[in-house]
Every structure is written in C-alpha cells, then in structure tokens.
C-alpha positions as CSV (number, residue, x, y, z in Angstrom):
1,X,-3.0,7.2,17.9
2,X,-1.1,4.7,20.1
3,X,2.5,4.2,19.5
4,X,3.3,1.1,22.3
5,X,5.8,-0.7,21.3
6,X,3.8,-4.1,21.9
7,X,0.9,-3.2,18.9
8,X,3.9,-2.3,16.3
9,X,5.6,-5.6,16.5
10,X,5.4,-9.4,17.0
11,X,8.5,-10.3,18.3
12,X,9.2,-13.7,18.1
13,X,12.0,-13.9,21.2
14,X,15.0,-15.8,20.3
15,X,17.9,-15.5,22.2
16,X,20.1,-17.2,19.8
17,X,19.5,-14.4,17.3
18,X,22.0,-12.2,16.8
19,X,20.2,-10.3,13.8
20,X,16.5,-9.0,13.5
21,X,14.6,-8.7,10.6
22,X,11.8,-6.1,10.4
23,X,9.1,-6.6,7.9
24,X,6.7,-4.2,6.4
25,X,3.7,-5.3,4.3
26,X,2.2,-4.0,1.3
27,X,-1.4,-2.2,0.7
28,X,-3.9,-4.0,3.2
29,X,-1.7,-6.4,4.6
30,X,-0.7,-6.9,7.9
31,X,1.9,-9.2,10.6
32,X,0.0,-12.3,9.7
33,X,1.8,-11.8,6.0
34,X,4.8,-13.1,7.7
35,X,4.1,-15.3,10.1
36,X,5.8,-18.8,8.8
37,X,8.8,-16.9,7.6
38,X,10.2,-17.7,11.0
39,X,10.2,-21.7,10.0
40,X,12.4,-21.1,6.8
41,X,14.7,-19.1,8.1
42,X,17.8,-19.8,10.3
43,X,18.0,-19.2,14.9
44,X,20.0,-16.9,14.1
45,X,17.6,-14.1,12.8
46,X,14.9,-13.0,14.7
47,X,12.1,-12.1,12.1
48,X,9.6,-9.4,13.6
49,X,6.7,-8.1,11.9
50,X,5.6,-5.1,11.9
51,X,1.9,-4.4,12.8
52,X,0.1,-0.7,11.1
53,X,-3.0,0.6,12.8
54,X,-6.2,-0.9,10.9
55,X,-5.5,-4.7,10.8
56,X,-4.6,-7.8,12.6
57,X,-5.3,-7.4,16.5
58,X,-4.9,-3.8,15.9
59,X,-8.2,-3.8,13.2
60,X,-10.3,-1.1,15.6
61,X,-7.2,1.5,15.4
62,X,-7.6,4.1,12.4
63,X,-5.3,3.9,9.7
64,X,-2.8,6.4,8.6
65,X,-3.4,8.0,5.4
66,X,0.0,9.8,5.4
67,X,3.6,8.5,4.9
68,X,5.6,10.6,7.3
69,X,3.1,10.5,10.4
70,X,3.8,6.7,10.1
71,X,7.0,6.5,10.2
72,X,7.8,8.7,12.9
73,X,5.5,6.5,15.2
74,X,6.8,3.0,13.6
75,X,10.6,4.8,14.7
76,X,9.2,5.5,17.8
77,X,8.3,1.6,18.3
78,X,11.1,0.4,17.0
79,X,14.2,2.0,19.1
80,X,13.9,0.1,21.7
81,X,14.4,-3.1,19.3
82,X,17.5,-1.8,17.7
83,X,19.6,-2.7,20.4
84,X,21.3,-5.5,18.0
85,X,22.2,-5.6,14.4
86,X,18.9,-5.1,12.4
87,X,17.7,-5.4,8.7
88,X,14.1,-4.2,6.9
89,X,12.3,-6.2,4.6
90,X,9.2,-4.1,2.7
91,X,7.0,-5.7,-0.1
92,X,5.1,-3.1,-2.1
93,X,4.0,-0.4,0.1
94,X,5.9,-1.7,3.0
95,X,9.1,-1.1,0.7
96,X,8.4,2.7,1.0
97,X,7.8,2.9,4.3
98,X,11.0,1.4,5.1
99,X,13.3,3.4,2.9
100,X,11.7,6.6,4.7
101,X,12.1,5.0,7.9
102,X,15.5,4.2,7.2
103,X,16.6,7.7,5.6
104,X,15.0,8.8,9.2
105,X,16.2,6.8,11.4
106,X,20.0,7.3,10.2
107,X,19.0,11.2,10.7
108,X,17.6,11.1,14.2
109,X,20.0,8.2,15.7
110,X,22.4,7.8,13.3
111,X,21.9,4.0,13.0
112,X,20.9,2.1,10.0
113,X,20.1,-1.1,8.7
114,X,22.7,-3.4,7.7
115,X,20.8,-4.8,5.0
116,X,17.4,-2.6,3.0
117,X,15.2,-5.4,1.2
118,X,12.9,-3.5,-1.2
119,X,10.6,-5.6,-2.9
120,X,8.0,-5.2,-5.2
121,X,8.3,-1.3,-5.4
122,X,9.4,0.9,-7.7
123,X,12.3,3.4,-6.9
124,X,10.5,6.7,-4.9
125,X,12.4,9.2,-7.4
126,X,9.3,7.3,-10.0
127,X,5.8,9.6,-10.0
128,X,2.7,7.4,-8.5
129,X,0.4,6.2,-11.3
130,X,-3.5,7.8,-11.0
131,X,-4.5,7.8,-7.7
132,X,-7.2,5.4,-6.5
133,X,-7.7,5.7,-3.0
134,X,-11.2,8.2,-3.2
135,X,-12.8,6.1,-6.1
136,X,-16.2,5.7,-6.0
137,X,-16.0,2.1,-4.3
138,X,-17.1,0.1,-7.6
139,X,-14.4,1.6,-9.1
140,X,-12.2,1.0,-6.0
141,X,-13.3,-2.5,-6.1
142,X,-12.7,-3.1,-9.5
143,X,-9.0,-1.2,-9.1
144,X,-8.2,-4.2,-6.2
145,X,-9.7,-6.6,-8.3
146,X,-7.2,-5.8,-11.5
147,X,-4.1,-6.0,-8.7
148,X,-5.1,-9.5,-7.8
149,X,-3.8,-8.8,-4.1
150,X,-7.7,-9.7,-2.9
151,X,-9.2,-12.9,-3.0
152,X,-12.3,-12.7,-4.6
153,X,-14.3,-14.5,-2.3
154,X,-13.1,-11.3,-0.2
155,X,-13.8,-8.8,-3.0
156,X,-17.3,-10.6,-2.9
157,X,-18.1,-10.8,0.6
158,X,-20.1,-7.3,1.1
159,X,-20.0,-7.0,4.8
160,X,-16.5,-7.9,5.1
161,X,-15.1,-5.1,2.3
162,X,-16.9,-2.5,4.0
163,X,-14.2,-3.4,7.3
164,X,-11.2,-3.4,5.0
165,X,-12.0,-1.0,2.6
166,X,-11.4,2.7,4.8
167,X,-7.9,0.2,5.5
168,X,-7.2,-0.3,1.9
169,X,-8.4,3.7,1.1
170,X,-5.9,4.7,3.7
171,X,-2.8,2.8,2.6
172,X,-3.9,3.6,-1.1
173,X,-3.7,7.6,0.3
174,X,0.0,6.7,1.9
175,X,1.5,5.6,-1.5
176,X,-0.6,8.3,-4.0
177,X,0.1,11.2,-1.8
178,X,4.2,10.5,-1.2
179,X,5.9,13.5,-2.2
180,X,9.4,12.2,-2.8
181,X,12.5,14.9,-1.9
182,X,16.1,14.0,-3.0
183,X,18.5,13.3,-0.4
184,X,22.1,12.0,0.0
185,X,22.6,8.1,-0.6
186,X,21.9,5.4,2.3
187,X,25.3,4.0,3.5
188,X,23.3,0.3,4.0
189,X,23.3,-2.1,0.8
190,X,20.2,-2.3,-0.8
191,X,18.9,-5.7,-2.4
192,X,15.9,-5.7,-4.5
193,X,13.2,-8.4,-6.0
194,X,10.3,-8.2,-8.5
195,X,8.1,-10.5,-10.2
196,X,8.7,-11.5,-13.8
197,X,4.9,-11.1,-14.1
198,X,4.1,-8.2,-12.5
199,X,2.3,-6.1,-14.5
200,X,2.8,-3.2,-11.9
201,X,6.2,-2.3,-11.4
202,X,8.5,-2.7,-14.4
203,X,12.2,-4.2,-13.9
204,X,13.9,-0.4,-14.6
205,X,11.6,1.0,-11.7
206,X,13.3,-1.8,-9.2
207,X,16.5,-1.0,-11.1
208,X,16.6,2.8,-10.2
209,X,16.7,1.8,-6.4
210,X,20.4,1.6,-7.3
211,X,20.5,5.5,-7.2
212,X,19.4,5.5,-3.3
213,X,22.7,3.7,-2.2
214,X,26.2,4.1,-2.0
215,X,26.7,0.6,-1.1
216,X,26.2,-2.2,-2.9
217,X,23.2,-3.4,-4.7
218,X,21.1,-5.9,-6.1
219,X,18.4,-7.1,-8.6
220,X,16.6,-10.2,-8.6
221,X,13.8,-11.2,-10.8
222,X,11.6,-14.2,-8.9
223,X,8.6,-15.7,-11.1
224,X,4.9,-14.6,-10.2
225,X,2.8,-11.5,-10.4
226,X,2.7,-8.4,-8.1
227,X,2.5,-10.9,-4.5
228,X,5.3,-13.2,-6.0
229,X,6.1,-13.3,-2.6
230,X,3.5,-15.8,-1.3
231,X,3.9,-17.5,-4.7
232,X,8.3,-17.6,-4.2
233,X,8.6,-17.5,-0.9
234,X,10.7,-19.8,-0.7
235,X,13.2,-18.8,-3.4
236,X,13.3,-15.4,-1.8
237,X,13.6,-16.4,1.8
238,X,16.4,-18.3,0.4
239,X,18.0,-15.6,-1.1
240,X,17.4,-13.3,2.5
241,X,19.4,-16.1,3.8
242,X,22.3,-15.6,1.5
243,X,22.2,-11.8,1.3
244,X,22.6,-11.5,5.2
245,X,25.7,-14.0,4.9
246,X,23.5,-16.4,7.5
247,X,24.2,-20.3,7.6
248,X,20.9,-22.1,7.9
C-alpha cells in the first residue's frame, strides 16, 4: 500500500494562501468531488483533496476496508502539508475519517485543525445501520440505488459497476465495521451540515456531534437529499467562507 504524499492529495499551490483546506469524500467518491471548489472560494485558502486508494488516478490501488489502517497512512501524507494553519472538510464517509484523523493527529503531533467540517454524518457515538457491504450484488445494487449517490446510467452500465463495486464494498466495510471508543473532547470547533431531505441521517444524529467538542459548534440544515452538497454547494461553500472568518 503506497503512502506518497503525491497520490493522497491534489494540492492546488497557492502562495497567497495562508489556510488549507483538506477534503475527504463520502462512500465511492474521490478528489474529482472537489475539484471547482477552488473557484468559489477566496486566494486565501488553499483547498486540497484528498485522494483514497481505489479511485481517481489511483483507481488500480486496492481499497481499504478498515478505518484505522486509513488514517494512519492519510496522517502519514498529510504532515508534511501541515506546515500552515489547516482545516478538514468530510461529507458522509469522509466526515468519519476526518474526526479519527483529527483525534489522531492531536495525539501523535499535538496539532489540530482549526476548524472540523462534518457533513452529512451522523455523530460516531450512533451504532451503523445493517451492514451492506457483503450483499449479494443485486442486493448491493439495489442498496446504492435507494442512497441515490449513483447515477443510474452508472448503476446500469454492467462493465463499469464491476470496477467500482469491490471500491464501493470497501468503503461500505470502513463505515459498518467502525468500532467507536469514547475519548476526551477535540479542542477545534466543529461545524456541521445536513440535508433537509436526507432520509439517511436525521438532524439529532448531526446534533450529537456537539458532544465531540469543547469548543464551539454548529448546525446548519441546507436543502437536498443525502449529496446536498453538489445540489447546495454553493450555500455551503458560502457558509465555509464565513465559518473560517475569510473575506472573499
């Protein structure tokens, strides 16, 4: 499993930036999730996605089908990049891995983010619904198809789900196989977003976040389903903007 720094994250080098924004994405995602952010968003911030094993230009790499593994080799990556303020940004899926990597970067370095965006994800103290991710793969299929995070010209196309598929049973794995273990309270602020119509994560799960900080915290409720943020990205971009006290 490689762990260069160049695979985990696109950079896009701005010297004006004097704050970088790390971005995890949800279930089957990848980098490319992210990649007009950068034209919303003010010089100042430096927006870098973060690339797993299994998609994007790293497609041939085999997923991880475990939580911690990851985020000791996304930590790895990512030192070298903390060299100036920082702040994490993780829809779904990606808003687990970066509260782990958080809690374990604070432990190994003693640094931390000085902002946690958690969005579309309920608190971890909340048990995983019924695990999906070794489904026969009709069933799988007709799991994706009910979280409408597939098009389903994709869902349709036979050759192509049989490359994303072993992707999509990994990260599936990484979220239904979390085992959750109560720790002290981040120090960062944590700031949180759901959709109005997301039929997957209710507004007390996002609510619960509050317990994992002992800063301050935020709820904000954008309109759309599950991927509100494709649908609001620019209301939530927006609300990034104001969060991290940036002028655009």
């Amino acid at each position: 499993m490689t762990t260069s720094t160049s695979n985990w994250i696109y950079p896009n080098p701005n010297l004006q930036a004097s704050l970088r924004l790390f971005c995890f994405p949800y279930a089957g995602g990848g980098a490319l999730n992210f990649r007009t952010w950068s034209n919303s968003l003010p010089p100042t911030l430096e927006v870098c996605p973060v690339e797993l094993p299994g998609r994007g230009r790293r497609f041939t790499e085999t997923p991880f089908n475990r939580l911690e593994p990851l985020v000791k080799a996304i930590a790895r990556a990512l030192v070298p990049y903390l060299d100036k303020p920082f702040a994490f940004f993780g829809h779904s899926m990606g808003g687990l891995v970066s509260f782990e990597l958080t809690r374990l970067l604070y432990k190994q370095h003693g640094i931390s983010p000085v902002h946690l965006f958690i969005s579309g994800r309920r608190a971890p103290q909340y048990v995983c619904d019924a695990p999906i991710h070794a489904l026969p793969e009709q069933e799988f299929l007709a799991e994706l198809r009910h979280l409408n995070g597939t098009p389903e010209a994709v869902l349709q196309n036979v050759e192509l789900m049989k490359l994303l598929i072993p992707t999509l049973r990994a990260d599936f794995a990484i979220l239904e196989t979390y085992a959750y273990t109560s720790e002290p309270p981040l120090e960062c602020p944590i700031a949180v977003f759901g959709g109005l119509q997301d039929k997957e994560v209710t507004r007390e799960q996002l609510a619960a976040w509050q317990q994992q900080t002992s800063a301050s915290f935020s709820l904000q409720m954008l309109p759309g389903d599950h991927f509100f943020i494709h649908s609001a990205q620019a209301l939530l971009l927006q609300s990034l903007v104001q969060k991290l006290n940036l002028q655009q």
